[in-house]
mmCIF file of the N, C-alpha and C atoms, coordinates in Angstrom:
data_MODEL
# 
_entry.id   MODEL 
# 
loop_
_atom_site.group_PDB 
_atom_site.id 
_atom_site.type_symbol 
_atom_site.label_atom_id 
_atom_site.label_alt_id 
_atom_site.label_comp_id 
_atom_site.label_asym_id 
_atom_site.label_entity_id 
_atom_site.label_seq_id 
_atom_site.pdbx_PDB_ins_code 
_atom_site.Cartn_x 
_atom_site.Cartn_y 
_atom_site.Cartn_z 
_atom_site.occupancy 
_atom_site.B_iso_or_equiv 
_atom_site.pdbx_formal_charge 
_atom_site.auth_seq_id 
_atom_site.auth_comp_id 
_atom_site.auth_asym_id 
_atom_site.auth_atom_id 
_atom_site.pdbx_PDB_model_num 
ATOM 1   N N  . UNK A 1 1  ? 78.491 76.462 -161.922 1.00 0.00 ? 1  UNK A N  1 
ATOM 2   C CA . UNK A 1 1  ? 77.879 75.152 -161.791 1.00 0.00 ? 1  UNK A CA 1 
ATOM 3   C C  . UNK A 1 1  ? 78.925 74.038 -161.885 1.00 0.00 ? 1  UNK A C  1 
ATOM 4   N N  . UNK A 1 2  ? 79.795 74.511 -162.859 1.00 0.00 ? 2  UNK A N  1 
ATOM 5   C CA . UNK A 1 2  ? 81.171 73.386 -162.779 1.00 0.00 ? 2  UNK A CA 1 
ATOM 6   C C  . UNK A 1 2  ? 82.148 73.261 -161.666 1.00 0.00 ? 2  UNK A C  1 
ATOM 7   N N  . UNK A 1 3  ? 82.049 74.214 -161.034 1.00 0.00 ? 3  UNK A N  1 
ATOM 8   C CA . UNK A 1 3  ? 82.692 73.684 -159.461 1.00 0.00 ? 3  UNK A CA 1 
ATOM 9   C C  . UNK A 1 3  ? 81.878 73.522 -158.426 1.00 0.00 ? 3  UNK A C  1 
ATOM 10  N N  . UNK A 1 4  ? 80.627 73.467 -159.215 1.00 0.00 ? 4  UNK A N  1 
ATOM 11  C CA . UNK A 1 4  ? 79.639 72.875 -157.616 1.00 0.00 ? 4  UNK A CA 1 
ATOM 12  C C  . UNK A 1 4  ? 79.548 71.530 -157.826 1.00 0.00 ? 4  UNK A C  1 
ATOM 13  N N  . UNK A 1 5  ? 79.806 70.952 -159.013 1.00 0.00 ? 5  UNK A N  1 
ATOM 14  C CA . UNK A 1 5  ? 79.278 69.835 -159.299 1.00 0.00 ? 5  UNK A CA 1 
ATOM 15  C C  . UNK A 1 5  ? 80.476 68.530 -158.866 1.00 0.00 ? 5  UNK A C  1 
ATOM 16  N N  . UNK A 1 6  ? 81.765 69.528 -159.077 1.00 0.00 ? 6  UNK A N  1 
ATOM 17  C CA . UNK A 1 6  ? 82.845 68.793 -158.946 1.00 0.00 ? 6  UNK A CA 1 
ATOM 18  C C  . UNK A 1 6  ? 82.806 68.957 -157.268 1.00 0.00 ? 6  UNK A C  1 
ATOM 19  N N  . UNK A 1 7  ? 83.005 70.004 -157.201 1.00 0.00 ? 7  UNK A N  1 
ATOM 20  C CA . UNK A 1 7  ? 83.000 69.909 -155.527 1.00 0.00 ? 7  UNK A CA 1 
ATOM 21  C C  . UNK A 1 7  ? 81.915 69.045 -154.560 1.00 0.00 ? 7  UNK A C  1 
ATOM 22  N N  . UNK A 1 8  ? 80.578 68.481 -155.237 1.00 0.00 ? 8  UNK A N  1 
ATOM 23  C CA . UNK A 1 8  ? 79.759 67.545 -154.541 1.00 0.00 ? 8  UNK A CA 1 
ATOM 24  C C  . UNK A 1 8  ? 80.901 66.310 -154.924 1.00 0.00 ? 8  UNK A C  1 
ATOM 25  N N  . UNK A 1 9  ? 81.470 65.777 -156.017 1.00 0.00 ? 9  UNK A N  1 
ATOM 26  C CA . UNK A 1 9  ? 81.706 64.807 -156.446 1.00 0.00 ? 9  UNK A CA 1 
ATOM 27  C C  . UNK A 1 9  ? 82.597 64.459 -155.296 1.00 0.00 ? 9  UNK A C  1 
ATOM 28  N N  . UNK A 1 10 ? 83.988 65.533 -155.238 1.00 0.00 ? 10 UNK A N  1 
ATOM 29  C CA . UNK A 1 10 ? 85.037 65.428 -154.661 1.00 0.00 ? 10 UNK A CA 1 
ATOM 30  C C  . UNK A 1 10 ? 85.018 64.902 -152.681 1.00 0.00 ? 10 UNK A C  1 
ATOM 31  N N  . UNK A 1 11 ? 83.655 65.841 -152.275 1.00 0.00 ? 11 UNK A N  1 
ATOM 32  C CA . UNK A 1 11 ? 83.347 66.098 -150.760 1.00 0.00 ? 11 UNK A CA 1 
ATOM 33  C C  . UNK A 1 11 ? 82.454 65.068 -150.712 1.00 0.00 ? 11 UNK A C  1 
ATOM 34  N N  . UNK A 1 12 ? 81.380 65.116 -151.599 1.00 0.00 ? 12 UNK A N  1 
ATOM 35  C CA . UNK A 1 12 ? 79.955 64.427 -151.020 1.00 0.00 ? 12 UNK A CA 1 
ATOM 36  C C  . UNK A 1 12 ? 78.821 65.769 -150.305 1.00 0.00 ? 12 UNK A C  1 
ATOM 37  N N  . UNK A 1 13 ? 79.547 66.846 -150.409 1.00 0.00 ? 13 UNK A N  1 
ATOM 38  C CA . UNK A 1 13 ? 78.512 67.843 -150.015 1.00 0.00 ? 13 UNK A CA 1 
ATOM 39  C C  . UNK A 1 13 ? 78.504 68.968 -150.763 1.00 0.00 ? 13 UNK A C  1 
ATOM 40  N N  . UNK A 1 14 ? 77.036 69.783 -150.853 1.00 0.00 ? 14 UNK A N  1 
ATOM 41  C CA . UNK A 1 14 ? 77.712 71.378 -151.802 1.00 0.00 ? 14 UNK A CA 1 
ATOM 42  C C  . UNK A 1 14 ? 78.707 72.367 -151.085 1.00 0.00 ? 14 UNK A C  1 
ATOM 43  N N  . UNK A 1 15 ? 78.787 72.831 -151.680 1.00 0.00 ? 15 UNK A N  1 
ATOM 44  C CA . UNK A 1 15 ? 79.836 73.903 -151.245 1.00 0.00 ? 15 UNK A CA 1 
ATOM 45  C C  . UNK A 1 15 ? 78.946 74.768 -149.584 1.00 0.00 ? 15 UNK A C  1 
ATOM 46  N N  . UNK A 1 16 ? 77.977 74.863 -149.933 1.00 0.00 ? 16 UNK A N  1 
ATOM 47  C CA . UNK A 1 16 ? 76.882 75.622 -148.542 1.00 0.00 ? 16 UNK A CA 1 
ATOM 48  C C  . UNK A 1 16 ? 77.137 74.912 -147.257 1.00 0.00 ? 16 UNK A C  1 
ATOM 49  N N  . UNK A 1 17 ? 76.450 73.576 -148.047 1.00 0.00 ? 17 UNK A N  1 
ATOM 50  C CA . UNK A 1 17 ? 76.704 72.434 -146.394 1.00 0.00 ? 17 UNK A CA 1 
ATOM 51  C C  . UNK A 1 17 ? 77.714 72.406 -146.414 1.00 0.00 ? 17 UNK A C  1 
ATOM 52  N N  . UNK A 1 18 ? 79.187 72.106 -147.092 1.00 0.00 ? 18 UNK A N  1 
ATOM 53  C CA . UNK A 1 18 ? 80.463 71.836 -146.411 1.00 0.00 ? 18 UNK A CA 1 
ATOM 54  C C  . UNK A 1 18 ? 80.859 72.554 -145.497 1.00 0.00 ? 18 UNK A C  1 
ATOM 55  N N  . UNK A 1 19 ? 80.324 74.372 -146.056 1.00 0.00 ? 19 UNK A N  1 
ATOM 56  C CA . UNK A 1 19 ? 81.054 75.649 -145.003 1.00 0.00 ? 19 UNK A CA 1 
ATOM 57  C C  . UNK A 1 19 ? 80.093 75.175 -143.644 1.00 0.00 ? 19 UNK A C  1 
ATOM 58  N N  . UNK A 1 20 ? 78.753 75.325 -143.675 1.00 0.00 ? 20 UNK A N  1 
ATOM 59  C CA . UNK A 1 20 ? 77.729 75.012 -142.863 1.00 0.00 ? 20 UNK A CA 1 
ATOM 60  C C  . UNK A 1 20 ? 78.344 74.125 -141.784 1.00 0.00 ? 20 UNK A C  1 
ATOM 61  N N  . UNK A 1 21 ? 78.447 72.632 -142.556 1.00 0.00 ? 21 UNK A N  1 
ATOM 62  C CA . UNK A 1 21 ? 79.150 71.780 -141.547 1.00 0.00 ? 21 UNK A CA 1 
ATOM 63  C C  . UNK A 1 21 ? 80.520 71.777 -140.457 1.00 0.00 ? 21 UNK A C  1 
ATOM 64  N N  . UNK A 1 22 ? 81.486 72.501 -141.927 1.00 0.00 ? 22 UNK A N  1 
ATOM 65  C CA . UNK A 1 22 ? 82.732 73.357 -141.020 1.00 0.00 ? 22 UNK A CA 1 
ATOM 66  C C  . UNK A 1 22 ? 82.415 73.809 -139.888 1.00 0.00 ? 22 UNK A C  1 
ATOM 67  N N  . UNK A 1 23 ? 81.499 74.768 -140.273 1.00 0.00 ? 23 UNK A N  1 
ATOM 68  C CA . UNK A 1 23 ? 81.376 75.948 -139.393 1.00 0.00 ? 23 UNK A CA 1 
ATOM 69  C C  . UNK A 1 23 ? 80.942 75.252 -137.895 1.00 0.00 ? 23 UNK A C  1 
ATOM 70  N N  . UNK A 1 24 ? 79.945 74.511 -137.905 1.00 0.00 ? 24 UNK A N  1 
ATOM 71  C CA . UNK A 1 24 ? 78.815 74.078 -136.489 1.00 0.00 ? 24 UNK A CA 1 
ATOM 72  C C  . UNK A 1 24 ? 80.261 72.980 -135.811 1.00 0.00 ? 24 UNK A C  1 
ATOM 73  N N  . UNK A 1 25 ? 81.188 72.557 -136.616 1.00 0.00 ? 25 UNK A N  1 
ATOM 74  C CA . UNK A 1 25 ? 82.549 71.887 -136.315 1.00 0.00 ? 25 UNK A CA 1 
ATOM 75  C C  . UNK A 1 25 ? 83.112 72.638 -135.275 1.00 0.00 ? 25 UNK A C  1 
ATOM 76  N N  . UNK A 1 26 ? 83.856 73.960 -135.600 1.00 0.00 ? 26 UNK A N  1 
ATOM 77  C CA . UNK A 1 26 ? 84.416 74.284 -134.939 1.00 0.00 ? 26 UNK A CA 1 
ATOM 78  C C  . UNK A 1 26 ? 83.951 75.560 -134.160 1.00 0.00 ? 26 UNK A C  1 
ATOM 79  N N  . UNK A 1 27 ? 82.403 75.405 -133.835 1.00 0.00 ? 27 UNK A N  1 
ATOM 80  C CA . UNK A 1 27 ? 81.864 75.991 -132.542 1.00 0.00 ? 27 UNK A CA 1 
ATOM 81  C C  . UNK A 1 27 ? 81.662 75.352 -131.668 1.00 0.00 ? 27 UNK A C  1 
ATOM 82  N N  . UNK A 1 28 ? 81.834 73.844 -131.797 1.00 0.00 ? 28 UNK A N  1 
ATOM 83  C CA . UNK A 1 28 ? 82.093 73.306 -130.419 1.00 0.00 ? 28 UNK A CA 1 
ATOM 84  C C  . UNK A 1 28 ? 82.935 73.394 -129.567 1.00 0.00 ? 28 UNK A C  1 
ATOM 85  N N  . UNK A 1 29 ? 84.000 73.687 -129.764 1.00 0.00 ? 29 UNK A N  1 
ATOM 86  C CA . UNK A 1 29 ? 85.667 73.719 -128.521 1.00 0.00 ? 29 UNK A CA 1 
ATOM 87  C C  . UNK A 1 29 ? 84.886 74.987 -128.204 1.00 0.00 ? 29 UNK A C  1 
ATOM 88  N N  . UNK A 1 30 ? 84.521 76.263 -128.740 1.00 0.00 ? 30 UNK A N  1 
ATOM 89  C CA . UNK A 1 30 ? 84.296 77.414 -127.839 1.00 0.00 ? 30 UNK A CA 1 
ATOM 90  C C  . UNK A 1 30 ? 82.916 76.869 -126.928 1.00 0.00 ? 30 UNK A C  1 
ATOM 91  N N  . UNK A 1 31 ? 82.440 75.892 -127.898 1.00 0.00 ? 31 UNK A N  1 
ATOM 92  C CA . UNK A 1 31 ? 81.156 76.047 -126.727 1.00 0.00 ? 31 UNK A CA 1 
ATOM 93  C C  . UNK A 1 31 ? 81.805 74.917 -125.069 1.00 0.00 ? 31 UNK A C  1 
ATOM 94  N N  . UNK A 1 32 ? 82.533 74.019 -125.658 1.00 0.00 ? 32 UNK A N  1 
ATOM 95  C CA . UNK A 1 32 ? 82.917 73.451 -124.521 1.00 0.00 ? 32 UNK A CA 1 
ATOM 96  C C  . UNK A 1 32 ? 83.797 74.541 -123.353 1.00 0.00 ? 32 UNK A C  1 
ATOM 97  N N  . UNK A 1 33 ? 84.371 75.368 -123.983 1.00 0.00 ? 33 UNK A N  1 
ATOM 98  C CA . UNK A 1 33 ? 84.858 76.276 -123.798 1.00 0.00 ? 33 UNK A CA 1 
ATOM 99  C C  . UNK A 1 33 ? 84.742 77.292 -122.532 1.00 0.00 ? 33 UNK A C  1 
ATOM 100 N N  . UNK A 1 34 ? 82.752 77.014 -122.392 1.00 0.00 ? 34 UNK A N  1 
ATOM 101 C CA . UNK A 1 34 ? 82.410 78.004 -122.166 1.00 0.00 ? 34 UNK A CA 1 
ATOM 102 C C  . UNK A 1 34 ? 81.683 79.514 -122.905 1.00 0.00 ? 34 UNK A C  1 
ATOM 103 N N  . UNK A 1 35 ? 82.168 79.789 -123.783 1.00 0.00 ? 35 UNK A N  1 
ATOM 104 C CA . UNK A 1 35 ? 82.030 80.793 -124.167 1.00 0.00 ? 35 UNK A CA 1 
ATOM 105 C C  . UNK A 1 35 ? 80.229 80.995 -124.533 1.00 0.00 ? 35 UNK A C  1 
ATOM 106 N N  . UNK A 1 36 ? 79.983 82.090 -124.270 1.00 0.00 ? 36 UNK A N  1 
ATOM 107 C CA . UNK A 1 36 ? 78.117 82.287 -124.495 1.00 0.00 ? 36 UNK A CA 1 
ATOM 108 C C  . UNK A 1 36 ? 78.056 81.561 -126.031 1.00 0.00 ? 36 UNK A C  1 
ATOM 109 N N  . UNK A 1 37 ? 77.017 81.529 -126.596 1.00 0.00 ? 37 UNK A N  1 
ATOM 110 C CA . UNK A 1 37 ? 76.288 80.821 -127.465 1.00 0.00 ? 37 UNK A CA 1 
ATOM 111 C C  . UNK A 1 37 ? 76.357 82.117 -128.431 1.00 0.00 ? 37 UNK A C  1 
ATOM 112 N N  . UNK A 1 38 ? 75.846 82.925 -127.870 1.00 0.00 ? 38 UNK A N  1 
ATOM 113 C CA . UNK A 1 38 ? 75.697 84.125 -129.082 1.00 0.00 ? 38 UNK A CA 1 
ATOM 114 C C  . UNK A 1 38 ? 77.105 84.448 -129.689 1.00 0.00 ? 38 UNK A C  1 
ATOM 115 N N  . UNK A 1 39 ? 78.448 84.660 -128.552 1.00 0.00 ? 39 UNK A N  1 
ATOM 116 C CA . UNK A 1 39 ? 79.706 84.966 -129.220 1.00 0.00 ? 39 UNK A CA 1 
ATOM 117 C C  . UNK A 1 39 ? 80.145 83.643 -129.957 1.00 0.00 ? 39 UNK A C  1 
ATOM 118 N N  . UNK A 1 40 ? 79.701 82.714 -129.849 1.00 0.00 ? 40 UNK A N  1 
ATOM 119 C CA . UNK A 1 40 ? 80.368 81.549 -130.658 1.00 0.00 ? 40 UNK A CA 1 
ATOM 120 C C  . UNK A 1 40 ? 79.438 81.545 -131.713 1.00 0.00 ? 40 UNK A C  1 
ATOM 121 N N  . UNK A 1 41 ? 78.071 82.192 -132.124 1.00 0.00 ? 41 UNK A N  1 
ATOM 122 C CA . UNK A 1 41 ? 77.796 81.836 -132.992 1.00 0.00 ? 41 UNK A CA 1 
ATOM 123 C C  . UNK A 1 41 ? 78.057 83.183 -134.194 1.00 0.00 ? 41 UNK A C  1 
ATOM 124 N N  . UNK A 1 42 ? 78.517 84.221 -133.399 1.00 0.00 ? 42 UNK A N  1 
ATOM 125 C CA . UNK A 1 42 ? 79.367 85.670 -133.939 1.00 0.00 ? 42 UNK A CA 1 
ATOM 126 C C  . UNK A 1 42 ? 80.828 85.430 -134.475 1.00 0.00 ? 42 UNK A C  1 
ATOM 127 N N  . UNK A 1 43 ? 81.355 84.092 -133.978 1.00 0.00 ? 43 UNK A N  1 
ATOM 128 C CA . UNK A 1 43 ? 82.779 84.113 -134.237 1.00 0.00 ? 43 UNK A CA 1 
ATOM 129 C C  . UNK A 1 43 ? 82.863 83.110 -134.999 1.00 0.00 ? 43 UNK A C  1 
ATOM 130 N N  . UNK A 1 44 ? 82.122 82.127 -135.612 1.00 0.00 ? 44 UNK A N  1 
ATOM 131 C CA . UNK A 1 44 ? 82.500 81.150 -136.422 1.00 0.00 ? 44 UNK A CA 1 
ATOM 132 C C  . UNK A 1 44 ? 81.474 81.283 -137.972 1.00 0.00 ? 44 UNK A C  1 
ATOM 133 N N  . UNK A 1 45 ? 80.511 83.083 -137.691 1.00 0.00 ? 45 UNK A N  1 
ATOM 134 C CA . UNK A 1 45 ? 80.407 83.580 -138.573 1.00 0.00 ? 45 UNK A CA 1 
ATOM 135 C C  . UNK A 1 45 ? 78.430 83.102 -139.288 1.00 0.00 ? 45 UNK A C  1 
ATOM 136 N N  . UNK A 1 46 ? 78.110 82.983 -138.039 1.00 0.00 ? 46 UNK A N  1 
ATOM 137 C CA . UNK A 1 46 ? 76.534 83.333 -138.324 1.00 0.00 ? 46 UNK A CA 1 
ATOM 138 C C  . UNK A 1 46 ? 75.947 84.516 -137.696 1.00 0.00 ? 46 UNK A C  1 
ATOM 139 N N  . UNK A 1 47 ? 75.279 85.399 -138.522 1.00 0.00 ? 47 UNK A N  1 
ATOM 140 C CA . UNK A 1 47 ? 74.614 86.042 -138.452 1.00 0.00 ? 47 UNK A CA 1 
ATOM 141 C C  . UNK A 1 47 ? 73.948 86.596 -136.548 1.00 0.00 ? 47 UNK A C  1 
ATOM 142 N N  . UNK A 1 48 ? 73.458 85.674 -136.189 1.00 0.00 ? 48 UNK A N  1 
ATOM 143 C CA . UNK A 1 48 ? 73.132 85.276 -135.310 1.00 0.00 ? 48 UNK A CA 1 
ATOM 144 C C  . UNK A 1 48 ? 72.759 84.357 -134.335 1.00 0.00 ? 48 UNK A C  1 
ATOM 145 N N  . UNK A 1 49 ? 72.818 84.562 -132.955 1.00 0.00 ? 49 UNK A N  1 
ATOM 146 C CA . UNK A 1 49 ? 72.393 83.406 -132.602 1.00 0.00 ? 49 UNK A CA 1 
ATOM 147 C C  . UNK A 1 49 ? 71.264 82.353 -132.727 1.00 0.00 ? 49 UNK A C  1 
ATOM 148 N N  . UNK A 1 50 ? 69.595 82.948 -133.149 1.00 0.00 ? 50 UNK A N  1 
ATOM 149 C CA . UNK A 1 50 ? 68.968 82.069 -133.857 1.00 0.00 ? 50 UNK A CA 1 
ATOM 150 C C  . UNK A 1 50 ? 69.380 81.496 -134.792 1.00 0.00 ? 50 UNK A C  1 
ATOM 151 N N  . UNK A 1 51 ? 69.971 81.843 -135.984 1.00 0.00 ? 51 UNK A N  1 
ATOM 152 C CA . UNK A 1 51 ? 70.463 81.011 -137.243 1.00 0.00 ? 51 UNK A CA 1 
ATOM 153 C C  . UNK A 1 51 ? 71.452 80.163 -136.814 1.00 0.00 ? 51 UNK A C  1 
ATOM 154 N N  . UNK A 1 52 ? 71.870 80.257 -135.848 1.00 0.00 ? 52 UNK A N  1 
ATOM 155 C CA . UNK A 1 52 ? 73.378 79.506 -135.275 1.00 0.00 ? 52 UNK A CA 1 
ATOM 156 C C  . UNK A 1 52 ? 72.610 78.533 -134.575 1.00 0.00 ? 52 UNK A C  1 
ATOM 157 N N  . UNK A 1 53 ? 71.609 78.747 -133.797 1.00 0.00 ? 53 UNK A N  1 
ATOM 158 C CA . UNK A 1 53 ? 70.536 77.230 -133.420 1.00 0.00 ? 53 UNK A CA 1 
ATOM 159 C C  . UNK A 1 53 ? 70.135 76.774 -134.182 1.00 0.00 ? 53 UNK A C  1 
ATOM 160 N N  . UNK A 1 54 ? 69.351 77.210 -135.374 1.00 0.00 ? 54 UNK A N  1 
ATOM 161 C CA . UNK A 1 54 ? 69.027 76.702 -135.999 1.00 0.00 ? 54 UNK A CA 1 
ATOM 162 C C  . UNK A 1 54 ? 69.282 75.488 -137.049 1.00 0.00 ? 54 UNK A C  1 
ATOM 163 N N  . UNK A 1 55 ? 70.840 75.922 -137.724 1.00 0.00 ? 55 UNK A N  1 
ATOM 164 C CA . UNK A 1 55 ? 71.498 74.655 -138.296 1.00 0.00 ? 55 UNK A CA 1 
ATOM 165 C C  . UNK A 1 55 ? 71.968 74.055 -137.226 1.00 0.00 ? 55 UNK A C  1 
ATOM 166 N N  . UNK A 1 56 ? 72.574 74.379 -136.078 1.00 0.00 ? 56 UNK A N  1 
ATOM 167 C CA . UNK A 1 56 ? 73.058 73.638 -135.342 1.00 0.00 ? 56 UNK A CA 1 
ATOM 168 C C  . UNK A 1 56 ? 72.243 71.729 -134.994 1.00 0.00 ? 56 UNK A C  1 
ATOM 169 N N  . UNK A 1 57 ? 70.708 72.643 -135.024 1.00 0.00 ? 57 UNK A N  1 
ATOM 170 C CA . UNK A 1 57 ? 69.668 72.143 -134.233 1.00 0.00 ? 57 UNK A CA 1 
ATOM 171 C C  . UNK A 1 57 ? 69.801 70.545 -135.595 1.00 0.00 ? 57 UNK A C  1 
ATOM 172 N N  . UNK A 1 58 ? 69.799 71.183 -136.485 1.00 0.00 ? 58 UNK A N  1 
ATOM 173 C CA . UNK A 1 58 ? 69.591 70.654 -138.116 1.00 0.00 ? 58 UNK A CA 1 
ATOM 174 C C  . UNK A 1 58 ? 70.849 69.727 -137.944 1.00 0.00 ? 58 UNK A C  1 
ATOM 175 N N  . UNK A 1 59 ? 71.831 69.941 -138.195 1.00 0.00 ? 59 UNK A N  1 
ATOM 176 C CA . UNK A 1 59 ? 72.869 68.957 -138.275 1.00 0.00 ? 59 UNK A CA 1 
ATOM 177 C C  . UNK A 1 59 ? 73.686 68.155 -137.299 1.00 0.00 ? 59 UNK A C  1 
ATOM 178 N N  . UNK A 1 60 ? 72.870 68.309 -136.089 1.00 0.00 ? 60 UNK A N  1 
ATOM 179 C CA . UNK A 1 60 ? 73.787 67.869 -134.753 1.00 0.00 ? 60 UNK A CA 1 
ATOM 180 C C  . UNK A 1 60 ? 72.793 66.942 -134.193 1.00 0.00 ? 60 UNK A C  1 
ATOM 181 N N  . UNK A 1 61 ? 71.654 67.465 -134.431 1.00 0.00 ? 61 UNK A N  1 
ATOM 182 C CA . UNK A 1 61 ? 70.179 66.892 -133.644 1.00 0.00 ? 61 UNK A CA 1 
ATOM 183 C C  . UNK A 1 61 ? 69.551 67.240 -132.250 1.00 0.00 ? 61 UNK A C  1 
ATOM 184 N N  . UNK A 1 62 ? 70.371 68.174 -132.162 1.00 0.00 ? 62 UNK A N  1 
ATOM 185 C CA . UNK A 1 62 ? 70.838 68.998 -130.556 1.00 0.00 ? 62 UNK A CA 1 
ATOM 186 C C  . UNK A 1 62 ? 70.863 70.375 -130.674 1.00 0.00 ? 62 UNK A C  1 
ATOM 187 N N  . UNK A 1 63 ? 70.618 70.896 -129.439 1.00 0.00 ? 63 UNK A N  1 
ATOM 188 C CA . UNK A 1 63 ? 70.397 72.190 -129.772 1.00 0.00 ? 63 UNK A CA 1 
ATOM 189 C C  . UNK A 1 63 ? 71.922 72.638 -129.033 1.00 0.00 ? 63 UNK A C  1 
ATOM 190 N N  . UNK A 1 64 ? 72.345 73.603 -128.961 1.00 0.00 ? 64 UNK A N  1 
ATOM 191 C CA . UNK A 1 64 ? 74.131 73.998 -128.692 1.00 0.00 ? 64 UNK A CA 1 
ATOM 192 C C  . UNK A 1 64 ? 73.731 73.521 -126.737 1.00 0.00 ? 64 UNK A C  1 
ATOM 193 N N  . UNK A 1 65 ? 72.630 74.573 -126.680 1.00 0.00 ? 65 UNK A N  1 
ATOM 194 C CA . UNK A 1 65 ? 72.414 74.071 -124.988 1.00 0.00 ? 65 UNK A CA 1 
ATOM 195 C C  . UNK A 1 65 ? 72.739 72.658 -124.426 1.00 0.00 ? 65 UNK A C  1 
ATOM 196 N N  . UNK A 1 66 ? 71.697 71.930 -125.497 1.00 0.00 ? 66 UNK A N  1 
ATOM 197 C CA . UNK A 1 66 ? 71.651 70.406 -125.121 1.00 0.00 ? 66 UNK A CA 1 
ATOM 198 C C  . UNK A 1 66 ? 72.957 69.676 -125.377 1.00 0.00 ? 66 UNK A C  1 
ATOM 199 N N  . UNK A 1 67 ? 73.805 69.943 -126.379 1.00 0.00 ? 67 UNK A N  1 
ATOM 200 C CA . UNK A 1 67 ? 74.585 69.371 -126.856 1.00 0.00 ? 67 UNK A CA 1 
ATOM 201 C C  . UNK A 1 67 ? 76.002 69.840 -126.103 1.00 0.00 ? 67 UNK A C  1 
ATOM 202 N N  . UNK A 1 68 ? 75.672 70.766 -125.467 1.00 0.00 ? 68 UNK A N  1 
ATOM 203 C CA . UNK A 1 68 ? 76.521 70.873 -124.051 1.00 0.00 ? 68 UNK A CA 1 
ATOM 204 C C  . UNK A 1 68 ? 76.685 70.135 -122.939 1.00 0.00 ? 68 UNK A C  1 
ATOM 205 N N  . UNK A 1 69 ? 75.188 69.985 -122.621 1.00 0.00 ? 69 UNK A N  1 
ATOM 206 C CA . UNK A 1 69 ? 75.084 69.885 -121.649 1.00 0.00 ? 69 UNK A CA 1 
ATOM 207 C C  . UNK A 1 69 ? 75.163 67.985 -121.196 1.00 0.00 ? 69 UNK A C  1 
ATOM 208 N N  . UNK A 1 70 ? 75.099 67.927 -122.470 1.00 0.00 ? 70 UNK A N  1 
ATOM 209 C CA . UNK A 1 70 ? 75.008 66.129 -122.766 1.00 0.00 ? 70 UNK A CA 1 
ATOM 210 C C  . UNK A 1 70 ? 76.441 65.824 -122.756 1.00 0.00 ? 70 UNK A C  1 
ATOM 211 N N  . UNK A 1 71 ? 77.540 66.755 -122.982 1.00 0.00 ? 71 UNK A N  1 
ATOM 212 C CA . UNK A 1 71 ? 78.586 66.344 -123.607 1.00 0.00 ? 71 UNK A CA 1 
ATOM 213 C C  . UNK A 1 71 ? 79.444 66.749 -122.235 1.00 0.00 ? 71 UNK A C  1 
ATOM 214 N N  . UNK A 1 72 ? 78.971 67.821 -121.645 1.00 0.00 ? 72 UNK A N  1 
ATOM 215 C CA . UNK A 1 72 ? 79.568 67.728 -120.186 1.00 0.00 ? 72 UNK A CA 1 
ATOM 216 C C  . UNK A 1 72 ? 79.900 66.445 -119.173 1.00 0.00 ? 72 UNK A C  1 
ATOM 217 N N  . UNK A 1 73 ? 77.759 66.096 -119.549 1.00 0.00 ? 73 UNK A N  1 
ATOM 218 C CA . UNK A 1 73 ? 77.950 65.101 -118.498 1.00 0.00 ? 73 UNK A CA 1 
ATOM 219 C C  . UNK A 1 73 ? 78.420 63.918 -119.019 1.00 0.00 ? 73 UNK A C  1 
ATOM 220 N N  . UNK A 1 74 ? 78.296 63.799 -120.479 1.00 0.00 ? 74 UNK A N  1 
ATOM 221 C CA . UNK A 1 74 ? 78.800 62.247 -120.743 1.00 0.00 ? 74 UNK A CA 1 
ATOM 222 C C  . UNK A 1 74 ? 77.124 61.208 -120.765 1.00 0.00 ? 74 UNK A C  1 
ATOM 223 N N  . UNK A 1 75 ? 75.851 61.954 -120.461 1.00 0.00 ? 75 UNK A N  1 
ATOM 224 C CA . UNK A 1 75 ? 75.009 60.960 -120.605 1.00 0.00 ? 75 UNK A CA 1 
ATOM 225 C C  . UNK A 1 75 ? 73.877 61.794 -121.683 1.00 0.00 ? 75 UNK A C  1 
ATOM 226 N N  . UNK A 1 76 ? 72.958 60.608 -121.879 1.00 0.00 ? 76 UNK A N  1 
ATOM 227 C CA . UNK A 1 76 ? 71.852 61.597 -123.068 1.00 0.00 ? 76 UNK A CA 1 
ATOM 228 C C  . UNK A 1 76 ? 70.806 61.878 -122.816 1.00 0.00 ? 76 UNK A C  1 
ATOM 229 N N  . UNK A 1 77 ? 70.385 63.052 -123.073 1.00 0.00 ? 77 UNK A N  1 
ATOM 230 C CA . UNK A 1 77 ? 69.306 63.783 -122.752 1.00 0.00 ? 77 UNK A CA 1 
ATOM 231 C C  . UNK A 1 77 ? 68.101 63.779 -123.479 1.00 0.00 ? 77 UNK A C  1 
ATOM 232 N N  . UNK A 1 78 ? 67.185 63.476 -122.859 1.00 0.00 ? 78 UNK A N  1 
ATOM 233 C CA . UNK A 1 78 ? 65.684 63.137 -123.831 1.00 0.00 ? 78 UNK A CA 1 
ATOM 234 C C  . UNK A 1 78 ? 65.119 64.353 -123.683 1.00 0.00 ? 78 UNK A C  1 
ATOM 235 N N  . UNK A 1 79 ? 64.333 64.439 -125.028 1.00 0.00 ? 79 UNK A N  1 
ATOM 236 C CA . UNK A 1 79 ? 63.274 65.759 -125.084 1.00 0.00 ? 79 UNK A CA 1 
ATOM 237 C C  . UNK A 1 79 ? 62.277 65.464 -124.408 1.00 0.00 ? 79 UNK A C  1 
# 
C-alpha cells in the first residue's frame, strides 16, 4: 500500500492505470503501422483482442479501428 500511495502521489495515477495507459501508448505506432489489431494487442501484452478494445475504447474514446482510421485521414469521425 506504501508504494501505491506514493506512486499515485509521484504519477497522478495507480500503478494499473499507469501500465494500462503505457501500454494503449505504445500500440499506436504498430497500429499506424499497420499491423492487425489482435497482434498489437498480443504484443504490448493484453490478453486479447477484446480486452485490448476495451481499455482502448476507455481511455482514448475511440475504438483502435476508429482511432485509425481518424488518424489516417486527419478528420473526425462521428458515431
Amino acid at each position: 500500500m506504501h508504494f501505491a500511495a506514493q506512486f499515485i502521489l509521484a504519477t497522478g495515477y495507480s500503478p494499473h492505470a499507469f501500465l494500462r495507459t503505457r501500454h494503449i501508448e505504445r500500440a499506436k505506432t504498430p497500429l499506424m503501422d499497420e499491423i492487425s489489431i489482435v497482434d498489437v494487442a498480443l504484443a504490448v501484452g493484453f490478453q486479447g483482442q477484446a480486452h485490448f478494445t476495451t481499455v482502448f475504447r476507455e481511455l482514448v474514446r475511440l475504438t483502435p479501428k476508429r482511432w485509425l482510421e481518424q488518424n489516417r485521414t486527419g478528420t473526425v469521425l462521428r458515431d
